[in-house]
C-alpha positions in Angstrom: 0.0 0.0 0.0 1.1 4.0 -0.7 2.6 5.6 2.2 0.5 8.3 1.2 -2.4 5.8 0.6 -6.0 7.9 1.5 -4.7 11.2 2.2 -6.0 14.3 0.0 -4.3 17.0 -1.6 -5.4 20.2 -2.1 -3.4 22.5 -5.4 -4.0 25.5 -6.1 -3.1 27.0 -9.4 -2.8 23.1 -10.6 -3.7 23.6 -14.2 -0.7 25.4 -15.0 2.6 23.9 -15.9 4.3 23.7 -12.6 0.8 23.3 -10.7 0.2 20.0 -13.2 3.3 18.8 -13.1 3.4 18.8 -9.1 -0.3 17.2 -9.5 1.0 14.1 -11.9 3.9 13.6 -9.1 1.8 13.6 -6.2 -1.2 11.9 -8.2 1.7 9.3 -8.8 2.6 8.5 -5.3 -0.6 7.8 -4.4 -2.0 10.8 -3.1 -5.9 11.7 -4.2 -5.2 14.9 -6.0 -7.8 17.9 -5.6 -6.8 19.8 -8.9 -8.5 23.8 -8.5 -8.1 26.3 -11.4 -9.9 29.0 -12.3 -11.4 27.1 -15.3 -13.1 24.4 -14.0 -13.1 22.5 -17.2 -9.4 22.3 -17.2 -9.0 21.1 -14.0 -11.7 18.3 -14.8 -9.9 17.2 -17.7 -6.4 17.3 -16.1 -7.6 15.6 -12.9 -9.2 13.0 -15.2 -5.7 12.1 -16.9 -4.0 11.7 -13.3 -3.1 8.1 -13.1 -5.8 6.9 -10.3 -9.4 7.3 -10.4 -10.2 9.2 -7.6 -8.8 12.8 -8.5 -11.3 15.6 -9.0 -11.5 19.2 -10.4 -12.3 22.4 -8.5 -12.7 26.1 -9.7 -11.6 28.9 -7.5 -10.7 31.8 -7.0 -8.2 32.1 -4.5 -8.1 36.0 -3.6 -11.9 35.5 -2.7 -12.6 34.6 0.9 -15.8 33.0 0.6 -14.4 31.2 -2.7 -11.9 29.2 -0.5 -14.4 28.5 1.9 -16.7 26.9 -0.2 -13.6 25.5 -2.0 -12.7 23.2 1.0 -16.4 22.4 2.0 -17.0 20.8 -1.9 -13.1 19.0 -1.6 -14.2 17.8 1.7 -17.6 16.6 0.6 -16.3 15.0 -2.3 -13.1 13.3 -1.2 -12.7 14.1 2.4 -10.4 16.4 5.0 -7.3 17.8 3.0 -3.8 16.4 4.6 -1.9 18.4 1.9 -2.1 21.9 0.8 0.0 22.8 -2.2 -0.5 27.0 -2.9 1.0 27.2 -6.4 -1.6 29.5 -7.5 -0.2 32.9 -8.6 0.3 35.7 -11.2 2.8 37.8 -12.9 1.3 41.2 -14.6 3.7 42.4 -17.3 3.4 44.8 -20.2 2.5 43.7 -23.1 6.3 43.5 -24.9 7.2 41.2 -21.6 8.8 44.4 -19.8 8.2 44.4 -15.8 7.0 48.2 -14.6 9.4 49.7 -12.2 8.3 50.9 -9.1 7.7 54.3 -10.2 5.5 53.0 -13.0 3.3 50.5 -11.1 0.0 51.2 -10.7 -2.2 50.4 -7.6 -4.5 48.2 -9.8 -1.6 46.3 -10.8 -0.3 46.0 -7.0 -3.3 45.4 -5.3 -3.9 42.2 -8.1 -0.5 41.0 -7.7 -1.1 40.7 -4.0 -4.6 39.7 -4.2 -3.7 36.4 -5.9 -0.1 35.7 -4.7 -0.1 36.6 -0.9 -3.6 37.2 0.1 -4.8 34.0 -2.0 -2.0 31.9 -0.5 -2.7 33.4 2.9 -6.8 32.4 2.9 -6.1 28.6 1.7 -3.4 28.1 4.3 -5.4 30.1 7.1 -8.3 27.7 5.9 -6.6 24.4 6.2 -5.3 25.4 9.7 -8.7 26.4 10.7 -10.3 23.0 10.1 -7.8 21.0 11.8 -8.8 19.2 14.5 -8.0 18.7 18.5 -5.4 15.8 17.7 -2.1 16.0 16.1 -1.5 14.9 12.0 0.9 14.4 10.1 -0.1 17.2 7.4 2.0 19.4 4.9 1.3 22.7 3.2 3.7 23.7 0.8 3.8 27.1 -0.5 5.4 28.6 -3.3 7.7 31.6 -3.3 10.7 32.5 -6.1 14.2 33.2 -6.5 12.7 36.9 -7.8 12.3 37.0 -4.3 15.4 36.6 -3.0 17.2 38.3 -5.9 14.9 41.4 -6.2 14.3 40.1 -9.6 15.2 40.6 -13.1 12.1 39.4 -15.1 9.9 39.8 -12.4 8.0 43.0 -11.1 8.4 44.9 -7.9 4.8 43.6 -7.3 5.4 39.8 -7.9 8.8 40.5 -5.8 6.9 41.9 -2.6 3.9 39.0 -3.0 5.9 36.3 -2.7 8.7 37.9 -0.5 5.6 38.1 1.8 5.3 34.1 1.6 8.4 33.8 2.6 7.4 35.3 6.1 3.9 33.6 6.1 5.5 30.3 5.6 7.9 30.3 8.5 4.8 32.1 11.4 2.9 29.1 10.0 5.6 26.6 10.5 5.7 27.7 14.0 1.9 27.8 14.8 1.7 24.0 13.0 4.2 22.5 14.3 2.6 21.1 17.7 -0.2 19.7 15.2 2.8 17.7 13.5 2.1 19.9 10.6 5.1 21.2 8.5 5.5 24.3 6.5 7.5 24.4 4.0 8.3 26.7 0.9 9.5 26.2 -2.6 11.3 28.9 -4.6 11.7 28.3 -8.1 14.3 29.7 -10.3 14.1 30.1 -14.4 11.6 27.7 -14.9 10.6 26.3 -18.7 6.6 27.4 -18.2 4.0 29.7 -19.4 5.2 32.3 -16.5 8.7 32.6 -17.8 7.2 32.9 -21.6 5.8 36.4 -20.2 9.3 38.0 -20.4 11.6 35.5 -22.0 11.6 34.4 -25.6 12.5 30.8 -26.9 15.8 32.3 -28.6 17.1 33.7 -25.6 17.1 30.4 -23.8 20.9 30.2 -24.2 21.6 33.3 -23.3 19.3 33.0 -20.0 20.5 29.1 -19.3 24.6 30.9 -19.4 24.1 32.5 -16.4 23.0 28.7 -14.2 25.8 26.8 -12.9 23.9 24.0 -13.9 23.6 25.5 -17.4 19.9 24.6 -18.4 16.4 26.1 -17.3 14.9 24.2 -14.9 11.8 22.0 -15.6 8.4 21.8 -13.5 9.3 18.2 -13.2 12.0 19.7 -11.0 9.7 21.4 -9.2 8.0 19.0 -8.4 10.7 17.1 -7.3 10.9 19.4 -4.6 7.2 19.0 -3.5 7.3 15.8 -3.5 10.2 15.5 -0.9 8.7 17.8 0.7 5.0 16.4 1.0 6.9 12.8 1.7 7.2 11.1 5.2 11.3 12.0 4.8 10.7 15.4 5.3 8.6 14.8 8.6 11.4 17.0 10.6 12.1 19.6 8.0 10.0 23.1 8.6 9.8 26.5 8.1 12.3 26.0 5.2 12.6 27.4 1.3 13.7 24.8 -0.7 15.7 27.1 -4.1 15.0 25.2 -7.2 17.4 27.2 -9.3 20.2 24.8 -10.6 22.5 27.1 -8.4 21.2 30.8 -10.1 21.5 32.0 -6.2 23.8 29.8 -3.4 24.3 31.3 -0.6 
């Protein structure tokens, strides 16, 4: 039998390329998978292609309160109590030639979406999950995403995106602590120059090269490596490791 054999996971943002590709790895090791999207149809049909016949799709919108609520009653209704929240939901508004607005050129629409989505919506499924716990300890995981724009202060990315999931950075670890006598860990992912729609925003095809030059690993990184991460990280090996970022970068930043 699975290790992770009955136990529900809850993604966010898992139609897109890294949020499928962390749904086929978890779907693979036996997890049920609760794929949410903002298109509902897409999540149905990629939650119908997970190996396993129990996975479902859910349509949300994470920056709504009373979205996630109802988001977690229908998972719970369906396949039961969520054991692992995955937050890879999020956004990157860029102008139309892929060019990120400086600070001075941001406009409060564009800030107050960028957060809405990235830190608010991240902040309302994890405050959700812990809310529903109950009296007795598990052995949960919520795993939320972050970026090496982040840690950098970006190239590609703009001084929105930065600040959102700089902000998940801090969520991640108060979480960690408030979890942890639950025997619930908290962990974070940070991607690097990842090969999915996001990075299409500001970076061409051609100037994959170029881009991959600057990564001692010298490629772009995959969401299958992503995923990777997640996986580890939802896994009983990682039952001591919280309040972490894991960098999936192929070296871009050591520290």
């Amino acid at each position: 039998m699975s290790l992770h054999a009955h136990r529900i996971a809850l993604v966010t943002g898992g139609a897109g390329g890294i949020g499928a590709a962390v749904c086929r790895t978890l779907a693979e090791d036996g997890l049920t998978v609760a794929v949410t999207d903002r298109d509902l149809a897409v999540a149905q049909e990629l939650a119908g292609q997970l190996p396993g016949g129990a996975h479902r799709g859910f349509s949300v919108d994470v920056s709504d309160e009373a979205a996630v609520r109802g988001l977690y009653d229908d998972v719970e209704r369906v396949l039961g109590p969520v054991c692992v929240l995955v937050a890879c939901a999020g956004v990157l508004l860029l102008r139309p030639d892929g060019a990120r607005n400086e600070v001075v050129e941001t406009s409060l629409d564009e800030w107050e979406m960028t957060q809405a989505v990235n830190a608010r919506g991240t902040f309302l499924c994890c405050r959700e999950y812990a809310q529903r716990l109950g009296p007795a300890p598990v052995d949960g995981r919520v795993v939320t995403f972050s970026s090496v724009a982040a840690q950098l202060g970006g190239y590609r990315s703009s001084s929105s995106y930065i600040a959102s999931k700089a902000a998940i950075l801090g969520l991640t670890k108060a979480l960690a602590r408030e979890l942890a006598p639950k025997r619930v860990t908290v962990n974070s992912v940070a991607p690097g120059l990842i090969d999915a729609p996001m990075l299409r925003l500001s970076l061409d095809p051609a100037d994959d090269a170029k881009a991959a030059s600057a990564i001692p690993l010298g490629r772009l990184g995959t969401p299958d490596d992503v995923a990777g991460a997640v996986r580890f990280l939802v896994s009983p090996a990682a039952s001591y490791i919280t309040g972490v970022t894991i960098d999936v970068n192929g070296g871009y930043r050591m520290q």
